[in-house]
C-alpha positions as CSV (number, residue, x, y, z in Angstrom):
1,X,-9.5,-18.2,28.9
2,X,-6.2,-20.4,29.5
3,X,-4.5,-20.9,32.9
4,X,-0.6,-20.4,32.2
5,X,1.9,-21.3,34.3
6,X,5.0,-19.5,35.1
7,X,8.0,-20.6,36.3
8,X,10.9,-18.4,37.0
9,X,13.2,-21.0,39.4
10,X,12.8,-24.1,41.6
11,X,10.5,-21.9,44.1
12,X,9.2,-19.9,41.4
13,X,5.8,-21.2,39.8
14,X,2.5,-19.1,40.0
15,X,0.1,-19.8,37.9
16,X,-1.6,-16.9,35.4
17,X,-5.1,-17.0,34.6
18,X,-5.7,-15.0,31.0
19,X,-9.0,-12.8,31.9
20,X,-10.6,-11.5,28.6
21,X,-13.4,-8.8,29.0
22,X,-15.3,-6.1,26.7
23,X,-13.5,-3.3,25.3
24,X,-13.6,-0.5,27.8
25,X,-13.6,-2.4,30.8
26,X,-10.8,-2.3,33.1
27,X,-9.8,1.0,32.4
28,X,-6.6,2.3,33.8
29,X,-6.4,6.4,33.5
30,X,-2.6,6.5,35.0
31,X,-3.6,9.9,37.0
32,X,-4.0,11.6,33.7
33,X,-7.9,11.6,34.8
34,X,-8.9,15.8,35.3
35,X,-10.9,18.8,33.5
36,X,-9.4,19.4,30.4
37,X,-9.9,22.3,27.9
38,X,-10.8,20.6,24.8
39,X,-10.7,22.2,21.4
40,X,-12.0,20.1,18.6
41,X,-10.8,20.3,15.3
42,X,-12.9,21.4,12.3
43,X,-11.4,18.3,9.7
44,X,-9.7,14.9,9.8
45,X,-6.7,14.4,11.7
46,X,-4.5,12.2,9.8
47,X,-1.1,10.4,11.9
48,X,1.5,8.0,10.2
49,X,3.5,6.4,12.4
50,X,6.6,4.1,11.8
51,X,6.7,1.3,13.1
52,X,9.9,-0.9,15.2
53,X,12.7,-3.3,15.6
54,X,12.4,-5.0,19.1
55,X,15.6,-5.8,19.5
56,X,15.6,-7.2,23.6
57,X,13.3,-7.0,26.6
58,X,16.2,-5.9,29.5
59,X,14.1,-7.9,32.0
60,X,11.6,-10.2,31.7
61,X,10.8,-10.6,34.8
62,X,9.7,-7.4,35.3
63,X,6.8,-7.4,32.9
64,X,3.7,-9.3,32.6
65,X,0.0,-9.9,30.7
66,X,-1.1,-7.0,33.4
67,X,1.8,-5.1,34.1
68,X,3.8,-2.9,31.3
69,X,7.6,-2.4,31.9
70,X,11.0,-4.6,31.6
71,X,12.6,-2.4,29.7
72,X,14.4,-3.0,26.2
73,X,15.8,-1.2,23.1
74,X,14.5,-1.0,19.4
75,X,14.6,1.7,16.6
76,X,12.2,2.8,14.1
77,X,12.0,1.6,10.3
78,X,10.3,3.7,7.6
79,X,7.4,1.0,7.2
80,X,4.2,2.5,8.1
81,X,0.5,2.8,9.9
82,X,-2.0,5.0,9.2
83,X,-4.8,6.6,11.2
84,X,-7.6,8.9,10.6
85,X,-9.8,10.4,13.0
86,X,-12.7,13.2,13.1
87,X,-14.8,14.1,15.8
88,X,-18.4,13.9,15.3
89,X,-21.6,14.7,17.6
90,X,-21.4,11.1,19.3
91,X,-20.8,7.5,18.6
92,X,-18.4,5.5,17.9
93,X,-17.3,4.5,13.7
94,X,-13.9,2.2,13.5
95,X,-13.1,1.2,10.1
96,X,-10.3,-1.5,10.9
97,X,-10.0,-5.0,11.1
98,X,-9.1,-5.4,14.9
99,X,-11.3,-3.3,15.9
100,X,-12.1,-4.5,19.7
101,X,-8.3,-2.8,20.5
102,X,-9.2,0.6,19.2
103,X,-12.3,0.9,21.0
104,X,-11.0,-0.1,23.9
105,X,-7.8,2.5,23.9
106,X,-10.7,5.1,22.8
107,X,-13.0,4.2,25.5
108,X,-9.6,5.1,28.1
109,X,-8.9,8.3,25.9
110,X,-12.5,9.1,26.7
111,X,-12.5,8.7,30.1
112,X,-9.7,10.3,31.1
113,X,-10.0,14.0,28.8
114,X,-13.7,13.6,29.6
115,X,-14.3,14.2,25.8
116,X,-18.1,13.4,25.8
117,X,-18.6,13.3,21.3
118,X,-17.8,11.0,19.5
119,X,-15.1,10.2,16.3
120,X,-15.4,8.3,13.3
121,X,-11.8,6.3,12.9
122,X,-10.2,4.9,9.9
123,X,-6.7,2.8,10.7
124,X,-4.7,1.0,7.9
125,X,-1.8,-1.0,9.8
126,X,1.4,-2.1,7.8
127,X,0.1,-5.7,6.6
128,X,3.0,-7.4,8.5
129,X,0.7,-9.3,11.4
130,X,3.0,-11.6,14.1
131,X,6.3,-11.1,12.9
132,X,7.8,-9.2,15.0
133,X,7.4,-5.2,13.3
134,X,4.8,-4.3,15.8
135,X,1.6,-4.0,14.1
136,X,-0.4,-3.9,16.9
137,X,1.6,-0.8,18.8
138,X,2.6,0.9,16.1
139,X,-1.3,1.2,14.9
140,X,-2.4,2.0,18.8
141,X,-0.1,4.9,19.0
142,X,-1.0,6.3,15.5
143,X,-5.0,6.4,17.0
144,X,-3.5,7.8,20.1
145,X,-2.1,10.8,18.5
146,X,-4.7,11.2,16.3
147,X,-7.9,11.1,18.7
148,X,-5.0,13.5,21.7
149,X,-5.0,16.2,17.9
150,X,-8.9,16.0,17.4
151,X,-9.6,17.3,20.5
152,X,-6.7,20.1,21.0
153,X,-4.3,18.1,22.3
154,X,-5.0,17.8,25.7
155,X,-2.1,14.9,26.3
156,X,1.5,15.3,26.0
157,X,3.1,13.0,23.6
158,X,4.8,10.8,26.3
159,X,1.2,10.8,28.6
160,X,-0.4,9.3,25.7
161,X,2.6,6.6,26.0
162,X,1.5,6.2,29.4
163,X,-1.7,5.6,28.9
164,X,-1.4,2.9,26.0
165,X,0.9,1.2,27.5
166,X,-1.4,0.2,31.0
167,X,-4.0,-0.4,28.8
168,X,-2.5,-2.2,26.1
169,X,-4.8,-5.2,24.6
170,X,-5.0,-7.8,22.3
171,X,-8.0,-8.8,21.0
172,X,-9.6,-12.7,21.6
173,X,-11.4,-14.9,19.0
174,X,-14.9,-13.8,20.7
175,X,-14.6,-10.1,20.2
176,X,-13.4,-9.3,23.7
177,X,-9.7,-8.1,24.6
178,X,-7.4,-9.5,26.9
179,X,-4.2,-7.4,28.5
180,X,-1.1,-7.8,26.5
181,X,2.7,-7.6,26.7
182,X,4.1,-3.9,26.4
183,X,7.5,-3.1,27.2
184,X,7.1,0.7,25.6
185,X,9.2,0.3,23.1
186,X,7.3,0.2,20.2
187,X,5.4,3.0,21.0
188,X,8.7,5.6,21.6
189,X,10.1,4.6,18.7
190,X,7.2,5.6,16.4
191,X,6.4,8.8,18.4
192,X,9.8,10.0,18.5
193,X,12.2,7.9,15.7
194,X,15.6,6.9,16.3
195,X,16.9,4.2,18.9
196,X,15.1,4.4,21.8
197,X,16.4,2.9,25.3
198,X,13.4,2.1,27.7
199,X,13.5,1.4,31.4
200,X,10.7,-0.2,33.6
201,X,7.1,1.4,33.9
202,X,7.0,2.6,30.5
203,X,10.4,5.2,31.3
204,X,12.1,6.5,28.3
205,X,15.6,6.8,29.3
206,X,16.8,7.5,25.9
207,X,16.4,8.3,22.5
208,X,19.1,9.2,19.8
209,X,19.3,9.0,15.3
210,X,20.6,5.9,14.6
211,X,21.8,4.0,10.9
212,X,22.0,7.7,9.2
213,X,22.3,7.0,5.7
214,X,22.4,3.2,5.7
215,X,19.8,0.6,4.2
216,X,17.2,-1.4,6.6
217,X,16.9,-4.6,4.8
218,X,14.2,-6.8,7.0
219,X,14.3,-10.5,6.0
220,X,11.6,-12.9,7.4
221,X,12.2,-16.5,7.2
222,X,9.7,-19.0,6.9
223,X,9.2,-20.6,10.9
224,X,6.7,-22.9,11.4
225,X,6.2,-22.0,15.4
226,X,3.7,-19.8,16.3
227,X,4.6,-15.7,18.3
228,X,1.3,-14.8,19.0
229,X,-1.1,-15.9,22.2
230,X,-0.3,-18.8,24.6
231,X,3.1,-19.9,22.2
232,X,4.0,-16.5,23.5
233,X,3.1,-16.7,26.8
234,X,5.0,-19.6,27.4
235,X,8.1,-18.4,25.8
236,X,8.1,-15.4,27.3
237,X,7.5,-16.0,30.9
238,X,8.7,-19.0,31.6
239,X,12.4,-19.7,29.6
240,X,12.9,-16.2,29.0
241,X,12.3,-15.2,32.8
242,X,15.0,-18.1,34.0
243,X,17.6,-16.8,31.3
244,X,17.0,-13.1,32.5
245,X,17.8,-13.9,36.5
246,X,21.2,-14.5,34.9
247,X,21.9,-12.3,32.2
248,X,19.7,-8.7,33.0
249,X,22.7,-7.3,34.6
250,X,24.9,-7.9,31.8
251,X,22.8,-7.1,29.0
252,X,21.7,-3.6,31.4
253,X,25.8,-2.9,31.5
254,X,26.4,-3.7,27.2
255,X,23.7,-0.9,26.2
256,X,25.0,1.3,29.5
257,X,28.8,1.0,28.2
258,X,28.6,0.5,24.8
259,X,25.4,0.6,23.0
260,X,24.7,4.2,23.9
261,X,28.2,5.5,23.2
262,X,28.2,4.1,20.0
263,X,25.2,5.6,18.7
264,X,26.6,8.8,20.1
265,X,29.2,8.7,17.9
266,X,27.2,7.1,14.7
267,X,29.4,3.6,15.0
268,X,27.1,1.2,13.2
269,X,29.9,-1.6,13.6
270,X,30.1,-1.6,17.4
271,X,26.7,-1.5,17.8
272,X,26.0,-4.4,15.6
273,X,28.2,-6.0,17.7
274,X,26.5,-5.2,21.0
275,X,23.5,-6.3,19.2
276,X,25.2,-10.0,18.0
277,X,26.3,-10.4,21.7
278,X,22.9,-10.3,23.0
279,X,21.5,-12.2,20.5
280,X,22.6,-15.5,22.5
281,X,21.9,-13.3,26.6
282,X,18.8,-13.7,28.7
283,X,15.4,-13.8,27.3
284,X,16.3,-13.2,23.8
285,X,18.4,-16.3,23.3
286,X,15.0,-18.1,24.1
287,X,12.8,-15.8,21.4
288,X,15.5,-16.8,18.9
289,X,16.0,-20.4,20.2
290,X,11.8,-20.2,20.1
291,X,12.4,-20.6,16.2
292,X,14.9,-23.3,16.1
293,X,18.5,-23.0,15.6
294,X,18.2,-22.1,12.1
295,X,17.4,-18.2,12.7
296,X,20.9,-18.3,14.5
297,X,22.2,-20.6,11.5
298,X,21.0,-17.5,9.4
299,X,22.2,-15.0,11.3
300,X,25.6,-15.7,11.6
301,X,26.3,-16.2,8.1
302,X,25.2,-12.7,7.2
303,X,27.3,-11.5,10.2
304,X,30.5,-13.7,8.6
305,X,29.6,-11.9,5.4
306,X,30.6,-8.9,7.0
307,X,27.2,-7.1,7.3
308,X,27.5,-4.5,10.2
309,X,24.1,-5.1,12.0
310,X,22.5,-8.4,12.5
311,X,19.1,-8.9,14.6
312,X,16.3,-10.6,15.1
313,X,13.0,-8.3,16.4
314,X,10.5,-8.8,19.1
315,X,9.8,-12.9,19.1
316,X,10.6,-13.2,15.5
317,X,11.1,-13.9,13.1
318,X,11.7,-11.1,11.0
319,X,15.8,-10.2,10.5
320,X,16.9,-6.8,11.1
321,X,19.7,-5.8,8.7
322,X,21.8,-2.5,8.7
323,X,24.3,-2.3,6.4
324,X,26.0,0.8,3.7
325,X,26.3,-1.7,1.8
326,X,24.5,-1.7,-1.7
327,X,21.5,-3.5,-2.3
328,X,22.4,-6.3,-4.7
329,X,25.3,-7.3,-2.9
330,X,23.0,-7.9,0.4
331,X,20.5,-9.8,-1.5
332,X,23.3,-12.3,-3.1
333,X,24.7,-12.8,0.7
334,X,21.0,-13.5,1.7
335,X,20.4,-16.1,-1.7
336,X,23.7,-18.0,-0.8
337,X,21.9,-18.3,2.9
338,X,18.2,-19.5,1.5
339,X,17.1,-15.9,2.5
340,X,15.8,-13.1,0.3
341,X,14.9,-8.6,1.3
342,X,11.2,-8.8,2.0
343,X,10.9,-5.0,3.0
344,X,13.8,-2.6,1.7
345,X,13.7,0.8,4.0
346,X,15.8,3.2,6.7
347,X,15.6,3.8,9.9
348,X,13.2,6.3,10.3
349,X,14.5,8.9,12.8
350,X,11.6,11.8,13.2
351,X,9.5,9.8,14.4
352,X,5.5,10.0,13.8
353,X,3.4,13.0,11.8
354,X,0.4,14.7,12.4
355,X,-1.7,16.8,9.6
356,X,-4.9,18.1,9.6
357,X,-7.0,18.1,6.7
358,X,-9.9,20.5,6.5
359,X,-13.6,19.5,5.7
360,X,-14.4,20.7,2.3
């Protein structure tokens, strides 16, 4: 694996060494580790969950490959992942394409309920891989609910946040997993809907219904530069860090003073506009600027077309629109910018559902 460098100032350089190992190694059970009373279910345990707009990091410098946190807001979109899950005597069946990162969350489910059986597991992600919708979380916290229900739900909804978070992978050309980048985000917004406003260590501060009875219109322009692996890395702790020394504070004070008001009050407008403004603060000026200046170039002329909400997700570079407006009129604004609706939706603002379907 790579050695990445990180700069965060002039007396600010460490260097990073990427450690990949076999799925259920490095287990971290997050105190959740005790005897539980488990209470398998007779049938399949079936969880979609929604997956999320990434809309900032709060701190950069707060996060890492091995450490979850930094804070950040995002909201969840009615495009979804599915996950199936039924216990079985022992072993171990995935029926998914990455399947090194479900074994390796199941292996920490294991250990810390102490469920000793084992669960046959069929996951169907979303199909939008490295755009910035969240595949990868939004599929992990599907499992997670679906392996916490198949045993009798030993794990509250926010400890299984916990523990996906401190052990969130990605997976590495050889098989093995490697830790990732997890602010939280992802994973509240599916579980629980709405906008959710995360602080460090995984904390949900907040979580309201947001864009109630508008139109999500997700655009994602063509980019030639990569968002997935070392491109990533470098992006996000290097540039990112330096802009976030500078601009945490303010961005922590617009979503303090103005974002959360505003969705208490259901004002789309204003919060587009907090939205805009950070668009060019801290780290995610450099995961738009990570694209080129086009995405910006985009951006603003659906913002002077008078669209309410404007942003680009996660590292890009998928396009967040909100808008009452109908749906022709935003797809001849996005033609006259070289831009066309690749996923029409809504916020999605319940969050994540859990049935059980019984063996026949």
């Amino acid at each position: 694996m790579p050695i990445m460098k990180i700069r965060g100032g002039d007396l600010d350089l460490v260097e990073y060494e990427f450690t990949s190992f076999s799925p259920g190694e490095h287990i971290r059970p997050c105190g959740l580790q005790k005897e539980y009373r488990l209470a398998p279910v007779a049938g399949t345990v079936v969880v979609r969950a929604p997956a999320r707009i990434h809309l900032t990091v709060l701190d950069m410098n707060r996060f890492s490959p091995d450490h979850p946190g930094g804070g950040g807001i995002g909201f969840a979109i009615g495009v979804y992942c599915t996950a199936e899950v039924e216990c079985t005597p022992s072993g171990l069946s995935i029926d998914y394409s990455r399947e090194p990162i479900l074994r390796h969350f199941v292996e920490a489910f294991r250990q810390v309920v102490g469920y000793t059986g084992g669960f046959r597991i069929r996951a169907r992600d979303h199909q939008y891989e490295h755009v910035g919708l969240g595949s990868t979380s939004t599929i992990l916290i599907a499992v997670a609910n679906a392996l916490n229900t198949a045993v009798g739900s030993p794990l509250t909804p926010d400890e299984l946040r916990l523990l996906l978070g401190n052990n969130f992978v990605e997976e590495t050309e050889a098989g093995n997993v490697a830790f990732g980048f997890e602010t939280g985000v992802g994973p509240a917004a599916s579980t629980y809907g709405g906008m959710a406003v995360m602080g460090d260590d995984l904390a949900l501060v907040y979580r309201h219904p947001f864009g109630t009875g508008k139109q999500v219109y997700i655009v994602i322009p063509s980019s030639g530069v990569s968002s997935a692996g070392e491109k990533e890395f470098d992006l996000l702790m290097n540039k990112a860090r330096t802009l976030d020394y500078r601009d945490r504070a303010l961005k922590s004070y617009l979503i303090l003073m103005d974002l959360i008001p505003a969705l208490e009050r259901g004002d789309l407008a204003t919060v587009g506009d907090v939205v805009w403004e950070i668009e060019f603060r801290g780290s995610k000026r450099a995961e738009v600027e990570h694209h080129g200046f086009e995405i910006y170039r985009y951006m603003a002329a659906l913002r002077d077309a008078g669209l309410e909400f404007v942003g680009m997700s996660s590292v890009g570079p998928s396009i967040a629109v909100i808008t009452g407006r109908p749906e022709e009129e935003v797809a001849e604004i996005l033609a006259k910018a070289g831009l066309r609706i690749a996923i029409a939706t809504t916020v999605d603002n319940e969050g994540l559902k859990i049935r059980v379907e019984e063996r026949a």
